[in-house]
MARTI-980182 format. One line per 8 residues: their letters; for each residue x negated, y, z negated of N, C-alpha, C, O. Coordinates in Angstrom, 3 decimals. Example, Ala and Ser with C-alpha at 12.3 -4.5 7.8 and 13.67 -1.06 7.14 Angstrom:
as = -13.190 -5.690 -7.800 -12.300 -4.500 -7.800 -13.200 -3.300 -7.800 -14.236 -3.319 -8.465; -12.850 -2.250 -7.080 -13.670 -1.060 -7.140 -12.900 0.030 -7.870 -13.409 1.138 -8.039
This chain:
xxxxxxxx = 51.791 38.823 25.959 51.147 39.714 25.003 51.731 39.529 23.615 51.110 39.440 22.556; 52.942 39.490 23.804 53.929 39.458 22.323 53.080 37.963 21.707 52.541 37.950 20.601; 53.090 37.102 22.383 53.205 35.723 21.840 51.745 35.291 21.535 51.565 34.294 20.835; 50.444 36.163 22.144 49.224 36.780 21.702 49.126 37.339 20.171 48.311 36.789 19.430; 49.703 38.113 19.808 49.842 38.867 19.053 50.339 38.384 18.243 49.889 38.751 17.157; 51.626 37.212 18.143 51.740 36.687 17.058 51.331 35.439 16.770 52.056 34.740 16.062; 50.082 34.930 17.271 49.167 33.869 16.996 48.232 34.368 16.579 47.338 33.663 16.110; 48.129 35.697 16.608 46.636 36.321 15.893 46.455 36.178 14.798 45.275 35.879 14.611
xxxxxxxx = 47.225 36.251 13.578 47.026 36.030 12.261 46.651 34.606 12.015 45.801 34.314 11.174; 47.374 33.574 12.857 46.469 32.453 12.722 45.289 32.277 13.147 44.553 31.416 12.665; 44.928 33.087 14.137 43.314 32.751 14.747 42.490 33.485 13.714 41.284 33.252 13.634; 42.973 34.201 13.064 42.163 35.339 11.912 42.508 33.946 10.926 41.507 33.232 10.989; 43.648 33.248 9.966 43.832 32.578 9.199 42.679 31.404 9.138 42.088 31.113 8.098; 42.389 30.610 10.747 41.968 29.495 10.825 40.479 29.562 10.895 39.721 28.594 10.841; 40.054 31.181 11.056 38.725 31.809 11.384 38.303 31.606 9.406 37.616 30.823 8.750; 38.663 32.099 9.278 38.777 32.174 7.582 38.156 31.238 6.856 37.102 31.170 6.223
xxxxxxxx = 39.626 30.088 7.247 39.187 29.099 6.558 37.532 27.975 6.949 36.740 27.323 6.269; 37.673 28.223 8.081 36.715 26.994 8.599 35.387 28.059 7.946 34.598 27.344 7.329; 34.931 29.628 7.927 33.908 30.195 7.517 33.505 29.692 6.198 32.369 29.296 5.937; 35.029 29.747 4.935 34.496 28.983 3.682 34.575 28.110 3.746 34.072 27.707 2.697; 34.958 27.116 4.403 34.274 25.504 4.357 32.920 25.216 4.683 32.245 24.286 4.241; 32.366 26.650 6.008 30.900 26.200 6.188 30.183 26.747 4.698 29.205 26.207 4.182; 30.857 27.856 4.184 30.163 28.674 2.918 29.833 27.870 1.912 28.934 28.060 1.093; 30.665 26.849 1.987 31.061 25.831 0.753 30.259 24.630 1.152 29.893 24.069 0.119
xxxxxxxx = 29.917 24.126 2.010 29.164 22.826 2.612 28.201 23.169 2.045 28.157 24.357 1.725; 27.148 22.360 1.721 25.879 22.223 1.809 25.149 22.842 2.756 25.910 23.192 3.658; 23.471 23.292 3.090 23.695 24.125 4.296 22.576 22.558 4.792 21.927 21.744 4.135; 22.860 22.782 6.375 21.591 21.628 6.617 20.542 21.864 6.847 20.230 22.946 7.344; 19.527 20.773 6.512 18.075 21.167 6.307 17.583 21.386 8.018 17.896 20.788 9.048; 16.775 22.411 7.761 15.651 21.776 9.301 15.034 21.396 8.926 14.961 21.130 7.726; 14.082 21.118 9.953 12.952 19.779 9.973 12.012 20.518 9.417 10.990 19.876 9.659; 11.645 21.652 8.705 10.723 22.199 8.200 10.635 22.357 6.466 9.679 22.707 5.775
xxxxxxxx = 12.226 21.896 6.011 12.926 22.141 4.875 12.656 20.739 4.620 12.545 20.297 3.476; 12.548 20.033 5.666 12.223 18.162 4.408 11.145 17.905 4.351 10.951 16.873 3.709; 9.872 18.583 4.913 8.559 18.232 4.586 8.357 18.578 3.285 8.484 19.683 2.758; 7.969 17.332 2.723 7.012 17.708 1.205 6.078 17.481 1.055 5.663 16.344 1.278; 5.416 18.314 0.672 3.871 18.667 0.404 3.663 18.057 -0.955 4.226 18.537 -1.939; 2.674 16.755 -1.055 2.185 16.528 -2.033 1.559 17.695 -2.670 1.241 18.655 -1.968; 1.264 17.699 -4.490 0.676 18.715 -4.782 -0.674 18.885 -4.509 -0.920 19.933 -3.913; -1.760 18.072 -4.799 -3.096 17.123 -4.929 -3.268 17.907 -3.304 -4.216 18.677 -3.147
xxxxxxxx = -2.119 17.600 -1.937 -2.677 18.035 -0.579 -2.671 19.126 -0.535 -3.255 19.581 0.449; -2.056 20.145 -1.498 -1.895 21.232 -0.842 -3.744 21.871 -1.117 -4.602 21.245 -1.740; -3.950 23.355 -0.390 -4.766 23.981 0.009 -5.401 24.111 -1.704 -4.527 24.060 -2.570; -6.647 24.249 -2.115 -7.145 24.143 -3.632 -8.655 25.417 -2.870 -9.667 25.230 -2.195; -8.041 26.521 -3.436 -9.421 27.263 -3.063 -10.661 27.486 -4.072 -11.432 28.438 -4.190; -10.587 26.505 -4.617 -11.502 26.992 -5.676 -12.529 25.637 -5.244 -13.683 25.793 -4.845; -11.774 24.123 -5.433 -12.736 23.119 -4.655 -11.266 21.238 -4.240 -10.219 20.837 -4.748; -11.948 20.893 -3.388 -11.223 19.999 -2.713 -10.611 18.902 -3.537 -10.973 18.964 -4.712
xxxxxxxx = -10.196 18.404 -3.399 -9.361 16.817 -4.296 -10.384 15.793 -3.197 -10.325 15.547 -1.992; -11.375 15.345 -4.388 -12.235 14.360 -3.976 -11.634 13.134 -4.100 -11.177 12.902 -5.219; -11.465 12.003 -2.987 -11.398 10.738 -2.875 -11.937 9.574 -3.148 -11.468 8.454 -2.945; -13.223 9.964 -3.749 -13.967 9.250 -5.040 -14.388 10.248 -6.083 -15.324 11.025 -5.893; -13.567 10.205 -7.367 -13.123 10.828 -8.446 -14.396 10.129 -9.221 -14.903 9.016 -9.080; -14.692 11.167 -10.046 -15.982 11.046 -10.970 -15.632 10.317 -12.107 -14.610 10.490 -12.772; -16.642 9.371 -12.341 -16.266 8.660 -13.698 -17.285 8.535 -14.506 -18.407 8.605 -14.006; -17.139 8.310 -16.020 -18.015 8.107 -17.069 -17.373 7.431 -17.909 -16.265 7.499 -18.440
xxxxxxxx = -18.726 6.403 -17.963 -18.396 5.175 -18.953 -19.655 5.607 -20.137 -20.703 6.207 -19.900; -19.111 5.034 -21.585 -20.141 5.242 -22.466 -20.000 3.646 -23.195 -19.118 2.799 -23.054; -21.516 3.635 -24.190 -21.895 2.571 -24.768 -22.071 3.263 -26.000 -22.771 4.267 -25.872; -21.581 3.003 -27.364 -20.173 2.177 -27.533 -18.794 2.755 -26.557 -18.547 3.947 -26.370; -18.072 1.710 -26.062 -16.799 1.763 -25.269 -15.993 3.205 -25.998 -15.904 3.493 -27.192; -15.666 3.668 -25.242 -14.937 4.977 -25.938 -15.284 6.135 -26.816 -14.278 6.676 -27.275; -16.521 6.722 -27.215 -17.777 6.737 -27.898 -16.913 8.419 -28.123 -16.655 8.726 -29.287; -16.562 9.292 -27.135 -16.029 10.230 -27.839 -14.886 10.023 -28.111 -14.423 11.084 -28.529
xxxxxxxx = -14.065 9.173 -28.118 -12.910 8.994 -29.278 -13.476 8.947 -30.616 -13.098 9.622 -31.574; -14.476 8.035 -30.596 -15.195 7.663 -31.769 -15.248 8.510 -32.605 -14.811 8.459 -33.755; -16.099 9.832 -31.781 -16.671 10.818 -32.307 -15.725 11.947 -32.917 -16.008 12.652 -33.886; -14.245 12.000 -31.976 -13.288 12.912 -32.565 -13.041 12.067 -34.097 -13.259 12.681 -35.142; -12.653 10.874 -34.122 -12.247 9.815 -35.332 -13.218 10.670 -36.536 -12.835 11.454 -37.403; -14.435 10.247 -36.257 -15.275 10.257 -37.424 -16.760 11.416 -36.925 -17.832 11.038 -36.452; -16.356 12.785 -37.217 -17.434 13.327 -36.618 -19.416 13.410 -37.019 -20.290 14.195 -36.650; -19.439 11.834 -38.172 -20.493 11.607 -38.267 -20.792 10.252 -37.418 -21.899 9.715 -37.451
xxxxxxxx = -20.104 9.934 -36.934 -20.827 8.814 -35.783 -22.116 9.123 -35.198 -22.421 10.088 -34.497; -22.837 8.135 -35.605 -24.333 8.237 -34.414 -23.790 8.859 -32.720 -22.756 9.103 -32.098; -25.360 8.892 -32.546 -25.331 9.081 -30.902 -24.976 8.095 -30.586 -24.663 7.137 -31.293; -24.977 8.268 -28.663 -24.494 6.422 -28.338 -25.341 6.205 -28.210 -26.353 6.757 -28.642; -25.207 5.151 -27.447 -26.835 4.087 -26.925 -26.978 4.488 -25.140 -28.046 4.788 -24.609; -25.869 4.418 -24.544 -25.961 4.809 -23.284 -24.771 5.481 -22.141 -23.574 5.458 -22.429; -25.116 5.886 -21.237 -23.897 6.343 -20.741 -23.804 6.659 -18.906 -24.504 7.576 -18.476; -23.046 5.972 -18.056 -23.344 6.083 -16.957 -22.136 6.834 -16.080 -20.941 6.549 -15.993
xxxxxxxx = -22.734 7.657 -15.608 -21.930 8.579 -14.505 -21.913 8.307 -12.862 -22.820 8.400 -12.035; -20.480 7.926 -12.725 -20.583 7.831 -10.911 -19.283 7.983 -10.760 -18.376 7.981 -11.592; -19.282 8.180 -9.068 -18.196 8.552 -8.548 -18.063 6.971 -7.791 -18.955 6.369 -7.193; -16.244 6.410 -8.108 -15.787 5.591 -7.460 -15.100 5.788 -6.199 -14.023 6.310 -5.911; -16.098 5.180 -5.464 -15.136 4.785 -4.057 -14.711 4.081 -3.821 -15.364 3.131 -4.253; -13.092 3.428 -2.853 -12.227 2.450 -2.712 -12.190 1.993 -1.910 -12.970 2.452 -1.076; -11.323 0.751 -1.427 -11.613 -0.289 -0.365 -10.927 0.809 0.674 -11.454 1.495 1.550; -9.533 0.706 0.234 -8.836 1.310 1.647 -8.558 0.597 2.671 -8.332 1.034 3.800
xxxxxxxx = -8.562 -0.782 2.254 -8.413 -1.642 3.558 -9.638 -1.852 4.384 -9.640 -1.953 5.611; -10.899 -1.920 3.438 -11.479 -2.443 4.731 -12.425 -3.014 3.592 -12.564 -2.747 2.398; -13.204 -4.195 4.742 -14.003 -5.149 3.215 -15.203 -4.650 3.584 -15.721 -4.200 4.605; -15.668 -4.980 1.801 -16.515 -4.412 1.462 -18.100 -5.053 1.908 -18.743 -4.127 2.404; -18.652 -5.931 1.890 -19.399 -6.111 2.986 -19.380 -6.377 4.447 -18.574 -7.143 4.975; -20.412 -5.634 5.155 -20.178 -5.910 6.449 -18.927 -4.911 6.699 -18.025 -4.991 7.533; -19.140 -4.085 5.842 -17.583 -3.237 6.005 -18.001 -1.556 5.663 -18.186 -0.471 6.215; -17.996 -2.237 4.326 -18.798 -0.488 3.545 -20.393 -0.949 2.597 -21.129 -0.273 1.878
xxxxxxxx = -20.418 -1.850 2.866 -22.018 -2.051 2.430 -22.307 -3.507 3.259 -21.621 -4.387 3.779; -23.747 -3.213 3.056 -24.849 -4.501 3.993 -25.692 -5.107 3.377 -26.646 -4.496 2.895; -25.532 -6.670 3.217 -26.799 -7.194 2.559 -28.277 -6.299 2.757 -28.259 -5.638 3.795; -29.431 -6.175 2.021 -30.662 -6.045 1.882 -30.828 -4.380 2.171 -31.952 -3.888 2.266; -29.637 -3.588 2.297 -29.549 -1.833 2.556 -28.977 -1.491 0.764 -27.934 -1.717 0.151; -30.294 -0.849 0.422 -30.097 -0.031 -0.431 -28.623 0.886 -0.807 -28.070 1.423 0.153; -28.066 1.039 -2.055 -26.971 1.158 -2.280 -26.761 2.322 -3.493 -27.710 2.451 -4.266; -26.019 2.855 -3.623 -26.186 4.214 -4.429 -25.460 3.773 -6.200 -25.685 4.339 -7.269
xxxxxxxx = -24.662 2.700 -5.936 -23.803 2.002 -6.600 -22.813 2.946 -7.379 -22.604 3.022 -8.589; -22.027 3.948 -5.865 -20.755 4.517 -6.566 -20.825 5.376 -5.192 -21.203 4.729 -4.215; -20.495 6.823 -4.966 -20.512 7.877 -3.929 -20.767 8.954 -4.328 -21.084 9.044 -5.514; -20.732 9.972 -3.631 -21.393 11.342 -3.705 -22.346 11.432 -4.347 -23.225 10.710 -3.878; -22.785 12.176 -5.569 -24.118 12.359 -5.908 -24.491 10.921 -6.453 -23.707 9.984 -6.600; -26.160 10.940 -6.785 -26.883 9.634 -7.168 -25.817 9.530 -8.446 -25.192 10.440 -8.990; -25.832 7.728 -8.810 -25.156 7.234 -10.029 -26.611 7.718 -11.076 -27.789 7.706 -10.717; -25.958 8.196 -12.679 -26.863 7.982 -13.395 -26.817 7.448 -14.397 -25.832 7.716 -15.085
xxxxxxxx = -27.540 6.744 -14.795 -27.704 6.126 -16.163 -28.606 6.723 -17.274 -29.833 6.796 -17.341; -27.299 7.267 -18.416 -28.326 7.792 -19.505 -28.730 7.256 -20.322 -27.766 7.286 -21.088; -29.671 6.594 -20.949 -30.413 6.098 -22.091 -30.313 6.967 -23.356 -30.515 8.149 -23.079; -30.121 6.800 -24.360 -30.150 7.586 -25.571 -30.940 7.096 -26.841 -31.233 7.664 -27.893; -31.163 5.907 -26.382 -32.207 5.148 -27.432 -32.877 4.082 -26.163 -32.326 3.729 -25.119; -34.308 3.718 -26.700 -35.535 3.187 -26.657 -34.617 1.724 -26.020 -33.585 1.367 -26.586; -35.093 1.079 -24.953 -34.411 0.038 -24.668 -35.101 -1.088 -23.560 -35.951 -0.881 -22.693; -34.424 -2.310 -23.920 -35.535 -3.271 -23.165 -34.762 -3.722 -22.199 -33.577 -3.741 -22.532
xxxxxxxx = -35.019 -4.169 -20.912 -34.205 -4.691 -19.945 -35.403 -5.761 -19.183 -36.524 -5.471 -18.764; -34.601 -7.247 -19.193 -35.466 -7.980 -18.701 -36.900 -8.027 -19.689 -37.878 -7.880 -18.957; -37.195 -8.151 -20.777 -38.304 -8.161 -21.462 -39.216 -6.467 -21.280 -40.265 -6.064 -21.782; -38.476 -5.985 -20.573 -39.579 -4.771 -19.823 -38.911 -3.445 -20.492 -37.719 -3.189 -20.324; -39.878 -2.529 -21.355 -39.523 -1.551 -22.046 -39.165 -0.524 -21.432 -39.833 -0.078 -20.499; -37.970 0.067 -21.878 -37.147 1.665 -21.012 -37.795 2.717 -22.086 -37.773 2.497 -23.297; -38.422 3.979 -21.455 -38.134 4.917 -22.555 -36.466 5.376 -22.686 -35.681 4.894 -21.870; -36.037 6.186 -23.590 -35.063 7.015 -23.986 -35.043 7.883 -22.670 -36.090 8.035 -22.040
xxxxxxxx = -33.772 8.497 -22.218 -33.855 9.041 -21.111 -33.101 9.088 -19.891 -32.282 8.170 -19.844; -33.091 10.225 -18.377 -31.632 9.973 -17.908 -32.767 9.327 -16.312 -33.914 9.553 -15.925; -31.541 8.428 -15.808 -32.561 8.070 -14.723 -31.467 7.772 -13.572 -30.435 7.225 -13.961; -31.585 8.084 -12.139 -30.863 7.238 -11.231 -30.695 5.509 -11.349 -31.631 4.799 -11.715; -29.571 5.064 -11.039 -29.647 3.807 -10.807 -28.966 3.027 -9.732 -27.746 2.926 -9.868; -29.469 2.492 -8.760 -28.595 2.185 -7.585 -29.244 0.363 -7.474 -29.815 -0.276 -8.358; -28.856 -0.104 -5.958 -29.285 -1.413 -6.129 -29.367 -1.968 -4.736 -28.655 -1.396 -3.910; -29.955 -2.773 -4.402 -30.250 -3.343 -2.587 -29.603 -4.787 -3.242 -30.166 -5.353 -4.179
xxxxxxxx = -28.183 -5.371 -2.542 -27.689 -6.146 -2.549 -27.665 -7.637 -1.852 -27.104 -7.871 -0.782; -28.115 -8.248 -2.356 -27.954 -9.877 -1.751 -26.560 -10.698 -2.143 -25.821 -10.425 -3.089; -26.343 -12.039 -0.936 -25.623 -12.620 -1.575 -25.534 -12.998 -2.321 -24.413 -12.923 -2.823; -26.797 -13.872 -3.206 -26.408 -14.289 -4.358 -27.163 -13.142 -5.554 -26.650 -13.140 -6.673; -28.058 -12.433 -5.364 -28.540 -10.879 -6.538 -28.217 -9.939 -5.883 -27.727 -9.778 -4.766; -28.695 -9.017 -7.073 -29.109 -8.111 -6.843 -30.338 -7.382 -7.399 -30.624 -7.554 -8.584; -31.017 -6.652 -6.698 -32.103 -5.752 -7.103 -31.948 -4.449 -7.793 -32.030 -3.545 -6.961; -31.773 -4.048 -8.880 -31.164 -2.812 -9.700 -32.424 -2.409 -9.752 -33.394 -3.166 -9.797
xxxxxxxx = -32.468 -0.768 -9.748 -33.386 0.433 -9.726 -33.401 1.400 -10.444 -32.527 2.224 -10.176; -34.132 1.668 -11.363 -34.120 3.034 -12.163 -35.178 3.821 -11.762 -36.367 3.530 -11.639; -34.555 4.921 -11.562 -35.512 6.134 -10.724 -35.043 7.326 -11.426 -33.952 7.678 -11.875; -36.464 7.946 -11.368 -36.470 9.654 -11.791 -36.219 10.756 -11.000 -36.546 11.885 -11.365; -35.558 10.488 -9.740 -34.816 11.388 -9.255 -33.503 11.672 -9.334 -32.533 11.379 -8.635; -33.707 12.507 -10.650 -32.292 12.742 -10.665 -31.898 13.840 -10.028 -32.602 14.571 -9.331; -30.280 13.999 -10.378 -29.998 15.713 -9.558 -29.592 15.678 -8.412 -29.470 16.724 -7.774; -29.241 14.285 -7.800 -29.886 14.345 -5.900 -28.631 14.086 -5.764 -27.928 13.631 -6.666
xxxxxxxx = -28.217 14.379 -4.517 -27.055 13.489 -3.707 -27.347 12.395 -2.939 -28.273 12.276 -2.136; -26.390 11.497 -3.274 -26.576 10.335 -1.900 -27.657 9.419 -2.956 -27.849 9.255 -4.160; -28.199 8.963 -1.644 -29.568 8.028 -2.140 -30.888 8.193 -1.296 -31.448 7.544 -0.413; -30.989 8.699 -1.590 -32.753 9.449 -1.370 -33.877 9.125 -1.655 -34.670 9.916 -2.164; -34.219 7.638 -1.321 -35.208 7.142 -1.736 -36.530 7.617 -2.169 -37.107 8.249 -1.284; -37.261 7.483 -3.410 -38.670 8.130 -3.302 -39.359 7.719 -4.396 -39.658 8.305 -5.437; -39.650 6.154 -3.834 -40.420 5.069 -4.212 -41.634 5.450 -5.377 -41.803 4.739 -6.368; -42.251 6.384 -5.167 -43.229 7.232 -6.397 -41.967 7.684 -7.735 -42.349 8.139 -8.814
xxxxxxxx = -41.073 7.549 -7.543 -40.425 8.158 -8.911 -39.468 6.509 -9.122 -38.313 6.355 -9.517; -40.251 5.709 -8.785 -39.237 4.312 -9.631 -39.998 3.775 -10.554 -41.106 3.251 -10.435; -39.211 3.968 -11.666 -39.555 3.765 -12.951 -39.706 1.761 -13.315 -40.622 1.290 -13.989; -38.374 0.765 -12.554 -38.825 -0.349 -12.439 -37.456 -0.954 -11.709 -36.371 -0.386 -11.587; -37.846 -2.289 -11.259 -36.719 -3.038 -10.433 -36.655 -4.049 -11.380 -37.548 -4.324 -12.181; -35.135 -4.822 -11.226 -34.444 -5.954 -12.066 -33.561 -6.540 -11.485 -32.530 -6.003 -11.078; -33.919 -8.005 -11.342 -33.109 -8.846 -10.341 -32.188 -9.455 -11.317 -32.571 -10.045 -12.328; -31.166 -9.316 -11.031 -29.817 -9.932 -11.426 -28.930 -11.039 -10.791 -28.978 -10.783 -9.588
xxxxxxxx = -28.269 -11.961 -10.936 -27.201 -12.768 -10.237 -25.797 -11.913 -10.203 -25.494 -11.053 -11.030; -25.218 -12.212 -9.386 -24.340 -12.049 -8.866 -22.915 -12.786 -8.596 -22.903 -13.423 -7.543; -21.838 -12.813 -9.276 -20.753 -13.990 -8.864 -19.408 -13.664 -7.889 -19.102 -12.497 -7.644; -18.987 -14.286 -7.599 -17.438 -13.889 -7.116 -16.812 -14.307 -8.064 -17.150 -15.322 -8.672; -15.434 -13.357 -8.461 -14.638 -13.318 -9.030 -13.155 -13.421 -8.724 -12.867 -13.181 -7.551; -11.854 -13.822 -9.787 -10.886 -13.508 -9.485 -10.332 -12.802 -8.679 -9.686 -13.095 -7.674; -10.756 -11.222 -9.419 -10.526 -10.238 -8.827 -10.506 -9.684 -7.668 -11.162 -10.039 -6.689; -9.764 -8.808 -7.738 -9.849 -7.858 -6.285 -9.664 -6.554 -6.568 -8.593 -6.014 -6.291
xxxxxxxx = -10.665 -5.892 -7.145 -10.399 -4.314 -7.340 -10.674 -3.551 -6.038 -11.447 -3.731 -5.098; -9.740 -2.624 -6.343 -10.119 -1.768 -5.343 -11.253 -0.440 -5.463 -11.947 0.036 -4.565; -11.170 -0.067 -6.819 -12.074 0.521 -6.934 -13.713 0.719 -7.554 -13.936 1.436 -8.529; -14.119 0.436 -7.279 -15.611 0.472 -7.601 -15.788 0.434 -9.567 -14.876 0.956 -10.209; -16.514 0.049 -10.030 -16.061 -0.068 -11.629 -17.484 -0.504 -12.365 -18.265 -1.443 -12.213; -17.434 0.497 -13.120 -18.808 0.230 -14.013 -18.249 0.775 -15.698 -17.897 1.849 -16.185; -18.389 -0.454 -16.132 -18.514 -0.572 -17.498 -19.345 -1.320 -18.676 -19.664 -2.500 -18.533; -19.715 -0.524 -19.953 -20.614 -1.616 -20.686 -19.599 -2.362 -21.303 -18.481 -1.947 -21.610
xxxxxxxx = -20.130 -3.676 -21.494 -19.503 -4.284 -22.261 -20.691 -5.081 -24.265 -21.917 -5.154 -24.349; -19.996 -5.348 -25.030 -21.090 -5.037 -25.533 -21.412 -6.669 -25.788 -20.473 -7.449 -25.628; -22.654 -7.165 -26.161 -23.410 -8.293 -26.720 -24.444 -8.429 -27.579 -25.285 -7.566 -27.830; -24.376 -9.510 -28.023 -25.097 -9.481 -29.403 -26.915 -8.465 -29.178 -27.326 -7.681 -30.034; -27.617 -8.764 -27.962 -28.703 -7.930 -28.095 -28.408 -6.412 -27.987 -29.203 -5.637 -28.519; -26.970 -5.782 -27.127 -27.422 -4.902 -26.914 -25.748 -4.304 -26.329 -24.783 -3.871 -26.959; -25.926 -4.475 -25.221 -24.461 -4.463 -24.002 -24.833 -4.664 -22.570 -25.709 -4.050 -21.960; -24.160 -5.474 -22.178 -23.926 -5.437 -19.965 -23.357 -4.448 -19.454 -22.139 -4.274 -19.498
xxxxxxxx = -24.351 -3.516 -18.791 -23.565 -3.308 -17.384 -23.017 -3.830 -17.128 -23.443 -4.984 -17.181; -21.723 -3.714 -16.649 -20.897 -4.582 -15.628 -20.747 -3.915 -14.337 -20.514 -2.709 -14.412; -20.804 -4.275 -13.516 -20.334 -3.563 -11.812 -19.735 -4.635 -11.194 -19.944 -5.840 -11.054; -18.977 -3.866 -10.889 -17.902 -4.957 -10.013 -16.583 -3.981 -9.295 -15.959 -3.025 -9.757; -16.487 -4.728 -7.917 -15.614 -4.844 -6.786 -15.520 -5.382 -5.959 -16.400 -5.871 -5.249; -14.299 -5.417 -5.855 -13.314 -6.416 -4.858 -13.590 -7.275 -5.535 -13.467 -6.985 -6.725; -14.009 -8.496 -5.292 -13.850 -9.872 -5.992 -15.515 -9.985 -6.283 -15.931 -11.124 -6.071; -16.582 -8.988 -6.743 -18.219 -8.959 -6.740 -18.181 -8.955 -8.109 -17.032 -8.734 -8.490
xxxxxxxx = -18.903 -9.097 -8.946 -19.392 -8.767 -10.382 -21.126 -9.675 -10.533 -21.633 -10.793 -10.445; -21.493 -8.093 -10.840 -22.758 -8.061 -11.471 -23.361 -7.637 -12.832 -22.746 -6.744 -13.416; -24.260 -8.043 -13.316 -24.387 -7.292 -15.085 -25.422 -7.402 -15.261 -25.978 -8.486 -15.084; -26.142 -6.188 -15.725 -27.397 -5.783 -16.115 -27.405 -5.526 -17.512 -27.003 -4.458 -17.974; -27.913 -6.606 -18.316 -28.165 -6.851 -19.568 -29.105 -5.952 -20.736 -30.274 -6.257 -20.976; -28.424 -4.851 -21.385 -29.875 -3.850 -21.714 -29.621 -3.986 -23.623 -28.632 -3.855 -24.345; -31.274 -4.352 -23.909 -31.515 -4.252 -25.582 -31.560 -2.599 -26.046 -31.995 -1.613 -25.451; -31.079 -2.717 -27.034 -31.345 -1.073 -27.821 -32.320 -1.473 -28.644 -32.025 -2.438 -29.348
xxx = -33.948 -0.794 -28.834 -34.286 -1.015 -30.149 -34.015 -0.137 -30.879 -34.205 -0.579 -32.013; -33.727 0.716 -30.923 -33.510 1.768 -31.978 -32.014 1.588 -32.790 -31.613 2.303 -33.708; -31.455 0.657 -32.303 -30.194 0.449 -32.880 -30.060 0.585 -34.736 -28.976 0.411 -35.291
């Protein structure tokens, strides 16, 4: 008992110390403490983090910079809205698109192409104006479509509202984008569409007359 009793202050001493060494450690994580939650994943109640992100290209290239620069800049000439979708590892024909199957040329709602001046494509007159534009793909063209259904999701064919078709060539390229890509580029009549992915590029050549 005696010899109990006088080891107690050490079992109280050694109790002590080892408590502030755990106090003092770091504490360790559980397995619930190292998950990190991207921000983008977490829960968004208002609307989802879309995986083909909306894009807009304008003609002239950058057209509201322009417009902050110099707030008498003309209108533009044109301007096309779509949502890009990505490879993700898997190829793109025979993969996520099929020769001679109609094509939305982007995801979620119809792509559109706005006109803002009077314009010729292929010798063949555009009015001013906003129109769907998608395309039925070959190996070596393509068939581009301007249609008056706008507003729509997807591609919703409805052959009474096509305004006209335009066959284009088609090349392989360097490249390998992954994401879907439409831009004008400009030329002496007017500017190209450009579309292009993965290693595809196509260009739809459009005159402004009102320039």
């Amino acid at each position: 008992m005696k010899i109990f009793l006088l080891l107690l202050p050490c079992l109280v001493l050694v109790s002590c110390v080892d408590n502030t060494a755990q106090n003092n450690s770091k504490p360790r994580l559980k397995i619930k403490d190292t998950t990190f939650v991207q921000p983008e994943a977490r829960s968004n109640p208002y609307a989802g983090v879309d995986v083909s992100p909306m894009d807009m290209s304008y003609f002239p290239v950058d057209y509201p910079m322009l417009k902050m620069a110099n707030p008498d800049t003309i209108q533009p000439f044109a301007r096309v809205i779509y949502s890009r979708p990505h490879l993700q590892g898997r190829q793109l024909f025979h993969g996520l698109l099929n020769y001679g199957e109609p094509w939305r040329l982007g995801a979620n709602e119809a792509t559109e192409l706005d006109l803002f001046a009077n314009a010729t494509i292929q010798n063949k007159k555009i009015k001013a104006g906003r129109y769907i534009i998608y395309c039925i793909p070959q190996v070596d063209k393509w068939t581009i479509v301007l249609n008056k259904n706008i507003d729509s999701w997807g591609l919703k064919q409805d052959f009474r509202k096509d305004v006209d078709r335009f066959t284009i060539p088609v090349k392989q390229t360097s490249n390998h984008l992954e994401y879907f890509t439409m831009v004008f580029e400009k030329d002496k009549e007017g500017a190209n569409l450009i579309m292009a992915w993965d290693n595809v590029e196509a260009r739809l050549p459009i005159a402004f007359l009102d320039k």
